[in-house]
C-alpha positions as CSV (number, residue, x, y, z in Angstrom):
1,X,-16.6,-10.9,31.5
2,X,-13.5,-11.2,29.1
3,X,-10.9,-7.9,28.8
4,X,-9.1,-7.3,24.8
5,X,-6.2,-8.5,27.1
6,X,-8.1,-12.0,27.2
7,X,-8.6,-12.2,23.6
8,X,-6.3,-14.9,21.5
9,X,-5.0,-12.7,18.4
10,X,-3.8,-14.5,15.4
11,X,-1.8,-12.0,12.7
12,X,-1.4,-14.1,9.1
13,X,1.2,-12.0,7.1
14,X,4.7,-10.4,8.8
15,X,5.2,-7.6,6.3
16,X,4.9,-3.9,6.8
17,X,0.8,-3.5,7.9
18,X,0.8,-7.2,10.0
19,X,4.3,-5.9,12.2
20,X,2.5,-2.7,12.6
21,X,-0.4,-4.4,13.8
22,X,1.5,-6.5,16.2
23,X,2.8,-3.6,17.4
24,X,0.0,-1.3,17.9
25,X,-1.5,-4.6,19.5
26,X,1.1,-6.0,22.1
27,X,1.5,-2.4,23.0
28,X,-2.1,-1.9,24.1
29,X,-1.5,-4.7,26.4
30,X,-3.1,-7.4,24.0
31,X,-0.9,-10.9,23.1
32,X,-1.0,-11.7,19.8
33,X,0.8,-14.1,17.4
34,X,2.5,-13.3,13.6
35,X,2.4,-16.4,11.0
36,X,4.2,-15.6,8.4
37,X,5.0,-18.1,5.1
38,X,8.3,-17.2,4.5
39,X,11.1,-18.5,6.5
40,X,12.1,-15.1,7.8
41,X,10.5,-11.6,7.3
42,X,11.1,-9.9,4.2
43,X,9.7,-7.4,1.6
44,X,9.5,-7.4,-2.2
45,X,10.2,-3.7,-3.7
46,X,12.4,-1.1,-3.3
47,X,11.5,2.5,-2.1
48,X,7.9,3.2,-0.8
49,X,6.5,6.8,0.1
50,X,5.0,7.4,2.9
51,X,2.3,10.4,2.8
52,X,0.9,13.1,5.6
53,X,-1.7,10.4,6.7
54,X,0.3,7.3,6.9
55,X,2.6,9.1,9.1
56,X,-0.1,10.6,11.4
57,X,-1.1,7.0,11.6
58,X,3.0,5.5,12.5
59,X,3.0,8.2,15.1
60,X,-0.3,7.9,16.6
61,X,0.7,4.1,16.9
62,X,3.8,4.7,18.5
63,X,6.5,3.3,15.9
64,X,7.1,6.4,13.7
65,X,10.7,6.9,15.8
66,X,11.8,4.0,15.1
67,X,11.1,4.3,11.1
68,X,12.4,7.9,10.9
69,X,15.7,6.3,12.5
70,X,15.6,3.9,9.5
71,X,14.8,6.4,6.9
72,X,16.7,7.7,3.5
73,X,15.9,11.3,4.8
74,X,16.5,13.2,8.4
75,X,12.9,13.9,9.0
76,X,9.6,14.0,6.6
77,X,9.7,17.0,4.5
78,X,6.8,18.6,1.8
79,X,7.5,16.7,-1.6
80,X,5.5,18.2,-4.3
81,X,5.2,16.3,-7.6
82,X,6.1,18.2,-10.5
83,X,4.6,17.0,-13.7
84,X,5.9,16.8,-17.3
85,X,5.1,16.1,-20.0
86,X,7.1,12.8,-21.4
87,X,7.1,13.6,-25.3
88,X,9.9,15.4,-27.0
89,X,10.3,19.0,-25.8
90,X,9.0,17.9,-22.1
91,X,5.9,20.7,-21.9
92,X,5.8,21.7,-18.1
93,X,2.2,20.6,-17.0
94,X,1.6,21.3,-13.4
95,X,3.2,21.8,-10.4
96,X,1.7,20.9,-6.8
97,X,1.5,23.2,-4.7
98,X,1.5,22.0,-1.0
99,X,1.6,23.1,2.9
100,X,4.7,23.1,5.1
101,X,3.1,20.6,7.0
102,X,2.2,18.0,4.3
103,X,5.2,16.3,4.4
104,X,6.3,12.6,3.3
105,X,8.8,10.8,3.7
106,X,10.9,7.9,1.8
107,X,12.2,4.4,3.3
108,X,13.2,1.3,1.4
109,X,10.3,-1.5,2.1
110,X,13.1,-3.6,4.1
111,X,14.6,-0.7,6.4
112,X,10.7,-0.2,7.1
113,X,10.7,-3.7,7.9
114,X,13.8,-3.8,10.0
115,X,12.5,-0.9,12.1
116,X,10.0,-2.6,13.4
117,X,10.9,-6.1,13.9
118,X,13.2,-4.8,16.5
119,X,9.8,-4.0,18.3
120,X,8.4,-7.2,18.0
121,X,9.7,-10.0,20.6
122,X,10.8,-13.1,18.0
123,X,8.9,-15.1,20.3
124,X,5.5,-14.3,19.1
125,X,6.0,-14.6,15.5
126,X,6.2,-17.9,13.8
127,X,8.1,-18.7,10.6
128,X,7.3,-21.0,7.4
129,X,3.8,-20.6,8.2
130,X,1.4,-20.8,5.3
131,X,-2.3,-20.6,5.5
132,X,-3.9,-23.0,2.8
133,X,-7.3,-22.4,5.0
134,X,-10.1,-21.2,8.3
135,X,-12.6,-23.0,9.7
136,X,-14.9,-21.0,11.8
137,X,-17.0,-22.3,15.0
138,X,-19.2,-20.2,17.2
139,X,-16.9,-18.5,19.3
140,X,-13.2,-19.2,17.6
141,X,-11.5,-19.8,14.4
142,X,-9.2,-22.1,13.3
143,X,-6.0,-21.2,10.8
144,X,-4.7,-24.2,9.3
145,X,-1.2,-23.8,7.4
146,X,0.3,-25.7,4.8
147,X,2.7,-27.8,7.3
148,X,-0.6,-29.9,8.7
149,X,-0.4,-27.5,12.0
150,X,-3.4,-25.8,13.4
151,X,-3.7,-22.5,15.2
152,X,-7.4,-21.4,17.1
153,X,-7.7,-18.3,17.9
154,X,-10.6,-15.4,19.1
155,X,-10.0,-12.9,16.3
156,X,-8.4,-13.5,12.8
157,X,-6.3,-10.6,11.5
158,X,-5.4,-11.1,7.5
159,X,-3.0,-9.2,6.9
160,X,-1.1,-11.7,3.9
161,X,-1.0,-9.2,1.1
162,X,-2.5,-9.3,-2.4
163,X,-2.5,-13.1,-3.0
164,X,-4.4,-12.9,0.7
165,X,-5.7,-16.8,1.9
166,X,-7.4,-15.4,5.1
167,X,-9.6,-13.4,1.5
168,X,-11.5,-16.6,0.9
169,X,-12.8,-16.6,4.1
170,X,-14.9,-13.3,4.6
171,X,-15.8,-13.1,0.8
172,X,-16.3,-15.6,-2.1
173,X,-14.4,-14.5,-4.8
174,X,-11.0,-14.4,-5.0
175,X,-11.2,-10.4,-5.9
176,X,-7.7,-10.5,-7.5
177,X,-7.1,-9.0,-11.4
178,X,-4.6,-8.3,-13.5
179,X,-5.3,-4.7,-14.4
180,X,-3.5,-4.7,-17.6
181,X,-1.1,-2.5,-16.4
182,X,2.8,-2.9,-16.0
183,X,5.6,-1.2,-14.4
184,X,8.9,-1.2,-15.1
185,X,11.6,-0.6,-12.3
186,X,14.8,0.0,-11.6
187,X,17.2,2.3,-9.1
188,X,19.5,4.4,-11.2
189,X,22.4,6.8,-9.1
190,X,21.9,10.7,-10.0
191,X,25.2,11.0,-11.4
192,X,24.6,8.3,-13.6
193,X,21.5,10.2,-14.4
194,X,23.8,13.0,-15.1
195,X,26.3,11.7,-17.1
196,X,24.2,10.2,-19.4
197,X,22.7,14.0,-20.2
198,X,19.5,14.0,-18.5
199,X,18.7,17.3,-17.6
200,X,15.3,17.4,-15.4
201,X,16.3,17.8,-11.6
202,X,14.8,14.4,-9.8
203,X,17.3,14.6,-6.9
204,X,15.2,17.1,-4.9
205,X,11.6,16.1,-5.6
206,X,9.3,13.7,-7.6
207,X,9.0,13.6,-11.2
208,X,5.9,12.6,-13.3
209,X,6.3,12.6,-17.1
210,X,2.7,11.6,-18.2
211,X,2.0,10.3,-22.0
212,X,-0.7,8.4,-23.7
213,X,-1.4,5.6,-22.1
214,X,1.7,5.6,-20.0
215,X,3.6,7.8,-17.4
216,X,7.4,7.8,-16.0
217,X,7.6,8.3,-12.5
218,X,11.3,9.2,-11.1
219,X,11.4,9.8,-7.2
220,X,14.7,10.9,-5.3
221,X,16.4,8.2,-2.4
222,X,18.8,8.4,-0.2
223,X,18.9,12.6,0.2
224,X,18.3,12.4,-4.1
225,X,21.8,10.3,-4.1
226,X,20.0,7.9,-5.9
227,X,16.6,8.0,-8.1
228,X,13.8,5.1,-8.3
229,X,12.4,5.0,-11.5
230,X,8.4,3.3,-12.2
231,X,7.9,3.6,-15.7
232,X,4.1,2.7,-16.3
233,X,2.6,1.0,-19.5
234,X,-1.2,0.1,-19.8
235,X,-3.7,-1.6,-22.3
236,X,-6.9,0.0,-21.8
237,X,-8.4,-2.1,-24.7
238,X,-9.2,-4.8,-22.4
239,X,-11.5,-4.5,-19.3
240,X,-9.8,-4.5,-16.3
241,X,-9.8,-8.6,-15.0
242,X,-10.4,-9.7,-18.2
243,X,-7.3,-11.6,-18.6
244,X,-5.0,-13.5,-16.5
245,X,-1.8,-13.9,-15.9
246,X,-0.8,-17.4,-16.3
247,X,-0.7,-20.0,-13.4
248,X,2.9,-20.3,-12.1
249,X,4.1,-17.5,-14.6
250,X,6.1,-15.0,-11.8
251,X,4.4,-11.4,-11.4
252,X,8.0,-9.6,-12.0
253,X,10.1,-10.8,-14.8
254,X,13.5,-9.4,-16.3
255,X,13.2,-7.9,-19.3
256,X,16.1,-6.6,-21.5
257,X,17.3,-2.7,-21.5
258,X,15.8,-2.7,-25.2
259,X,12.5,-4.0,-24.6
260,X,11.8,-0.8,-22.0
261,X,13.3,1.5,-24.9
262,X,10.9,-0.1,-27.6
263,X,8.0,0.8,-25.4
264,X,8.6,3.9,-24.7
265,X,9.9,4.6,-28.4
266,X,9.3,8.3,-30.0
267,X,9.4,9.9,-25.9
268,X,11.4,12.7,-25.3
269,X,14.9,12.8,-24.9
270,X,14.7,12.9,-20.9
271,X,12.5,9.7,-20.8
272,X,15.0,8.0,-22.8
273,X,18.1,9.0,-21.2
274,X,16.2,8.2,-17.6
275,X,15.2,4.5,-19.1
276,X,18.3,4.0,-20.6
277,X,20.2,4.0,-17.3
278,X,18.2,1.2,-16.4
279,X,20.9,-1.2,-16.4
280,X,18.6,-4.2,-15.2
281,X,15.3,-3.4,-15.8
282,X,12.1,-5.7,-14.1
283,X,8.5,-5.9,-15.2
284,X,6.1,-5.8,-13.1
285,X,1.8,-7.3,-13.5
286,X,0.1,-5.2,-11.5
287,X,-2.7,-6.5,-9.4
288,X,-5.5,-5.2,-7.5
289,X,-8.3,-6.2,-5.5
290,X,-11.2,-5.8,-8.2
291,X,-13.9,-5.6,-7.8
292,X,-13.5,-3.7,-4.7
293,X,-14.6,-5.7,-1.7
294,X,-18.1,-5.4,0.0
295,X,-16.9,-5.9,3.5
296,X,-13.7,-6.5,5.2
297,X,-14.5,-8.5,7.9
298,X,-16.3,-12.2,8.8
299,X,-17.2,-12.4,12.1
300,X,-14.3,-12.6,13.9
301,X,-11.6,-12.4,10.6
302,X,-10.7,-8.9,9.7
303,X,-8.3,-8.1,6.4
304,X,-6.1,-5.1,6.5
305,X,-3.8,-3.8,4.1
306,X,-3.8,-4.7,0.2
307,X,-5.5,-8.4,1.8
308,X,-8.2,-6.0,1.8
309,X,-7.9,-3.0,-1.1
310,X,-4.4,-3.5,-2.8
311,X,-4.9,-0.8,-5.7
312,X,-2.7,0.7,-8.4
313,X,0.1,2.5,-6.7
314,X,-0.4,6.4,-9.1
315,X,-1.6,8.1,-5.8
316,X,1.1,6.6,-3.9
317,X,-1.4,6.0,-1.0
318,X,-1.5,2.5,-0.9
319,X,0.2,1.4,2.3
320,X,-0.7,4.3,3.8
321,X,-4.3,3.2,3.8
322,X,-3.0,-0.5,5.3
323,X,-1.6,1.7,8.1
324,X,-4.8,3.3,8.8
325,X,-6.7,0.3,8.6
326,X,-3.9,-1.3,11.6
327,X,-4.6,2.3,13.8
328,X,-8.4,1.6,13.5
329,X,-8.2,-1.8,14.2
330,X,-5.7,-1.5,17.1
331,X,-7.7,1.0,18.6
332,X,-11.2,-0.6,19.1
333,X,-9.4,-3.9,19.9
334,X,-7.8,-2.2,22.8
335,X,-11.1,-0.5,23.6
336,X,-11.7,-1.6,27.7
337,X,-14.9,-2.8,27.0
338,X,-13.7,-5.5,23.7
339,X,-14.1,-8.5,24.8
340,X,-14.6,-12.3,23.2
341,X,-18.6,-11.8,23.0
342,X,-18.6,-8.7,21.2
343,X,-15.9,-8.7,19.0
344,X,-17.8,-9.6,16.1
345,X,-19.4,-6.4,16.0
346,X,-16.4,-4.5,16.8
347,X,-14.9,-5.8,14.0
348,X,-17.7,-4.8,12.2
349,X,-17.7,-1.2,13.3
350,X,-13.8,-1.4,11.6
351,X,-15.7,-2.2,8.5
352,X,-17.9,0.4,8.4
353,X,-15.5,3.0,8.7
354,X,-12.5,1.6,6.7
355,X,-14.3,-0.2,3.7
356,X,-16.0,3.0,2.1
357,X,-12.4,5.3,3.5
358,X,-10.3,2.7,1.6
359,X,-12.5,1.6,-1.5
360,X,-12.9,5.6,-2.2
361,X,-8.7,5.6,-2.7
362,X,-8.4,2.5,-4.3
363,X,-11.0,4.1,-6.6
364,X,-9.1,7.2,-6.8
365,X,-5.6,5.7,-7.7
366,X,-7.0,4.3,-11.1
367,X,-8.7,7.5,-11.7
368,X,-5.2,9.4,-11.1
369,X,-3.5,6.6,-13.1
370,X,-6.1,7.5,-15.6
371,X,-5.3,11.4,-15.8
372,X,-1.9,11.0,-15.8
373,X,-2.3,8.6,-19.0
374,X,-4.7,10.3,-20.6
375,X,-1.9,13.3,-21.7
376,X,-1.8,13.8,-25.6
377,X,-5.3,12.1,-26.3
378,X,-8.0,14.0,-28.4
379,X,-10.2,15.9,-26.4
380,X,-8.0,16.3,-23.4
381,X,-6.4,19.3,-22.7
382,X,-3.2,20.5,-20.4
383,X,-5.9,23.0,-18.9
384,X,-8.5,20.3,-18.2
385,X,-5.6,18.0,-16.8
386,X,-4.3,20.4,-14.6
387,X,-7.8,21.1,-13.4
388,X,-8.0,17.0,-12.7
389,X,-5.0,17.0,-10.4
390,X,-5.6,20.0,-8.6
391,X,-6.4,19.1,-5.1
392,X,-5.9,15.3,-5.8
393,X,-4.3,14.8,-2.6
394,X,-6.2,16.6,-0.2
395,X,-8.8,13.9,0.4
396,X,-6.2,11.4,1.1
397,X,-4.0,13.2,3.1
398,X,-6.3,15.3,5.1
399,X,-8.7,12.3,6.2
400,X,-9.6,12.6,10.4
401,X,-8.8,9.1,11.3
402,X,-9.6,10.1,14.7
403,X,-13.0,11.0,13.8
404,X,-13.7,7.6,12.2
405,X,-12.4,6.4,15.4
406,X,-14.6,8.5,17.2
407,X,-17.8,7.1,15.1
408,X,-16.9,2.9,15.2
409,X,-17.0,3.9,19.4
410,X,-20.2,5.9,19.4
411,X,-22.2,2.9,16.5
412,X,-20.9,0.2,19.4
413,X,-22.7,2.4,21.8
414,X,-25.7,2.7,20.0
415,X,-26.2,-1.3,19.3
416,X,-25.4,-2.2,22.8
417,X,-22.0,-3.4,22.1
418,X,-20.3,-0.9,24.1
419,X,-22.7,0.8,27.1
C-alpha cells in the first residue's frame, strides 16, 4: 500500500495560499511541485490583514515566524475598527470592542510572499507555467500548460486565484462575476494625511466611514507611518453577475484624482481630505466566485483559496479562509493512512468541511459590505446598524479548525477510508 509520501502533488498557482500549501506539504514529508504562470513569484495588491484565524492557521502550519519577521508591525496586536460615519459632520457609529487575544496583524502581499519563498526549495517550483487545461484518467491527472508541456500527477491542488483554470475542471461554470462593485486604492503617508487637515486618527487603528451605497476604509502600515486607503463604490441596481467586464479590458485601471472626488462628492470633510491625498489613485472591478461553488473538489483536483470562494474583501477575511482551507488540506494529506487509492475521498472529506465553513464567509462579506453601505438609507437606523455589526467577527475568528479537522478524520473512518 501507497504512504501521502508516495503520492505525486501538483500545486497550480505560487501566490500566498499555493506557497503555504507547499509548505505545509513538503514539511509533512510529502514532495510536491508549484506551477506558476508568471515568470517569477509575485503578488498584485498592497497591504492585506491578517485576522485571529488566519494566524492560528500560519502557526499551526509552521510558517507564522517567518511572516512575523516580514511584518509592518513587531507582533499581532487587537485592531478594533472604529466606524464613522462618512457625511459631513462624521457621526461616530460604533466601535468594536474586542479581546486581548483577538489580535491581527498587517504585511504587504509581497513581504508575505518573500517570507515564504525562502521556505520553499526553488527546485520544486516551476516558472512560466500556465494551465490552459486537465484531463483526468482513473488513477492520475494530467495538467497541461500553455507552453505544449504536460505534467501527471496523483492529486491536483488549484490554487491559481480568481481567474482559476484548474475551476473548469471540478465544476461547469466558470463561477466568476463582476459584482458591480469598485474599489479605489491608494497608500497615502500620515503626515501627508496630516498636513492636508484631516483630523480622524487612522495611524493606530482601522477606520470605516460608511455612506449610502459606499464606505471608505483607511487602515494604518508600517507602525501607522503610512495609511492604505479602499474607498468602496457599488451599483446595487443591477444583480450581482449581470454584467461583464469587457474581454481584454484590465480589472485595475488609473483613474484621475478628480474622478475619485466626483464620486465621492457632498462627503464630509475628512473623506475628502483622505481621497484627496490620493496622488495616483487605481480602480479596481471586483470579482467573486458567484454563485458560490457546490463543491471544491473532483476526484483527485481540490481548489483552495479564492480558486475556490474569492469574495468581497468588507470582512477582511478573505485569505484567511485560503489559509484555512491549505491547514485542512495539508493535514489529511499527511494523514498516515492517505494514500493513492483513497485520496479521492479524502479530498472529499476537505469538501465537506471547508465548502459550507468558506461559502458561509463569502456570504457574510457581502452582507457586511451591505451594512456598511446601507448608512443614511430610509429605514435604517444608527441603532439597527450598530446592532448588525455587533459580533460580526466572532464567527470568523473564533471558528475550531481543529475540530473540522477532527470530523474529515472520524467521516474517513466511518466510510472505510481510514480504519
Amino acid at each position: 500500500m501507497t504512504s501521502p509520501r508516495d503520492l505525486k502533488i501538483a500545486i497550480i498557482g505560487g501566490g500566498m495560499c499555493g506557497l503555504a500549501c507547499a509548505v505545509g506539504l513538503v514539511r509533512a514529508g510529502i514532495p510536491v511541485e508549484i506551477f506558476e504562470a508568471a515568470p517569477k513569484f509575485e503578488e498584485v495588491g498592497a497591504g492585506v490583514g491578517l485576522g485571529p484565524n488566519a494566524i492560528r492557521a500560519l502557526t499551526a502550519l509552521g510558517v507564522m515566524d517567518a511572516v512575523q519577521a516580514r511584518a509592518d508591525q513587531p507582533k499581532p496586536t487587537p485592531r478594533p475598527y472604529r466606524v464613522i460615519s462618512g457625511m459631513p459632520g462624521h457621526e461616530h457609529v460604533y466601535d468594536f470592542s474586542i479581546s486581548d487575544e483577538d489580535c491581527g496583524l498587517g504585511i504587504h502581499r509581497a513581504a508575505f510572499l518573500d517570507a515564504l519563498v525562502e521556505l520553499v526549495d526553488p527546485n520544486i517550483t516551476h516558472f512560466n507555467k500556465r494551465c490552459t487545461s486537465i484531463s483526468k484518467s482513473s488513477t492520475r491527472s494530467t495538467v497541461h500548460f500553455s507552453d505544449g508541456s504536460t505534467h501527471e500527477a496523483d492529486v491536483i491542488i488549484g490554487a491559481d486565484g480568481i481567474r482559476s483554470a484548474v475551476r473548469g475542471s471540478v465544476v461547469d461554470d466558470k463561477h466568476l462575476a463582476f459584482t458591480n462593485a469598485v474599489a479605489y486604492r491608494g497608500l497615502v503617508s500620515a503626515q501627508t494625511l496630516k498636513d492636508a487637515g484631516f483630523k480622524t486618527n487612522a495611524s493606530e487603528r482601522p477606520i470605516n466611514f460608511v455612506g449610502n451605497d459606499k464606505h471608505v476604509i483607511a487602515f494604518p502600515m508600517r507602525s501607522g507611518q503610512t495609511i492604505n486607503i479602499v474607498a468602496f463604490a457599488r451599483n446595487r441596481q443591477i444583480p450581482m453577475g449581470f454584467i461583464e467586464i469587457p474581454p481584454g479590458q484590465s480589472w485595475v485601471t488609473p483613474v484621475s484624482k478628480q474622478d475619485l472626488l466626483d464620486e465621492f462628492s457632498g462627503w464630509g470633510s475628512d473623506v475628502m481630505a483622505l481621497l484627496g491625498c490620493i496622488q495616483k489613485p487605481s480602480k479596481w472591478s471586483l470579482h467573486a466566485v458567484y454563485p458560490p461553488l457546490e463543491t471544491y473538489v473532483s476526484g483527485n483536483i481540490a481548489l483552495i483559496g479564492d480558486s475556490a470562494h474569492a469574495m468581497l474583501p468588507h470582512l477582511g477575511a478573505g485569505v484567511g479562509e485560503g489559509f484555512e482551507d491549505v491547514l485542512v488540506l495539508c493535514r489529511l494529506l499527511s494523514e498516515p493512512q492517505t494514500n493513492a487509492s483513497n485520496v479521492a475521498s479524502v479530498l472529499q472529506a476537505y469538501d465537506n468541511v471547508r465548502r459550507p465553513r468558506a461559502n458561509m464567509v463569502q456570504q457574510a462579506s457581502t452582507i457586511a459590505g451591505d451594512i456598511y453601505e446601507g448608512y443614511g438609507k430610509p429605514g435604517f437606523t444608527v441603532e439597527e446598524m450598530r446592532e448588525r455589526l455587533s459580533g460580526i467577527w466572532d464567527p470568523i475568528w473564533h471558528h475550531d479548525l481543529e475540530a473540522d479537522i477532527a470530523k474529515a478524520v472520524q467521516s474517513l473512518k466511518e466510510n472505510g477510508s481510514f480504519v
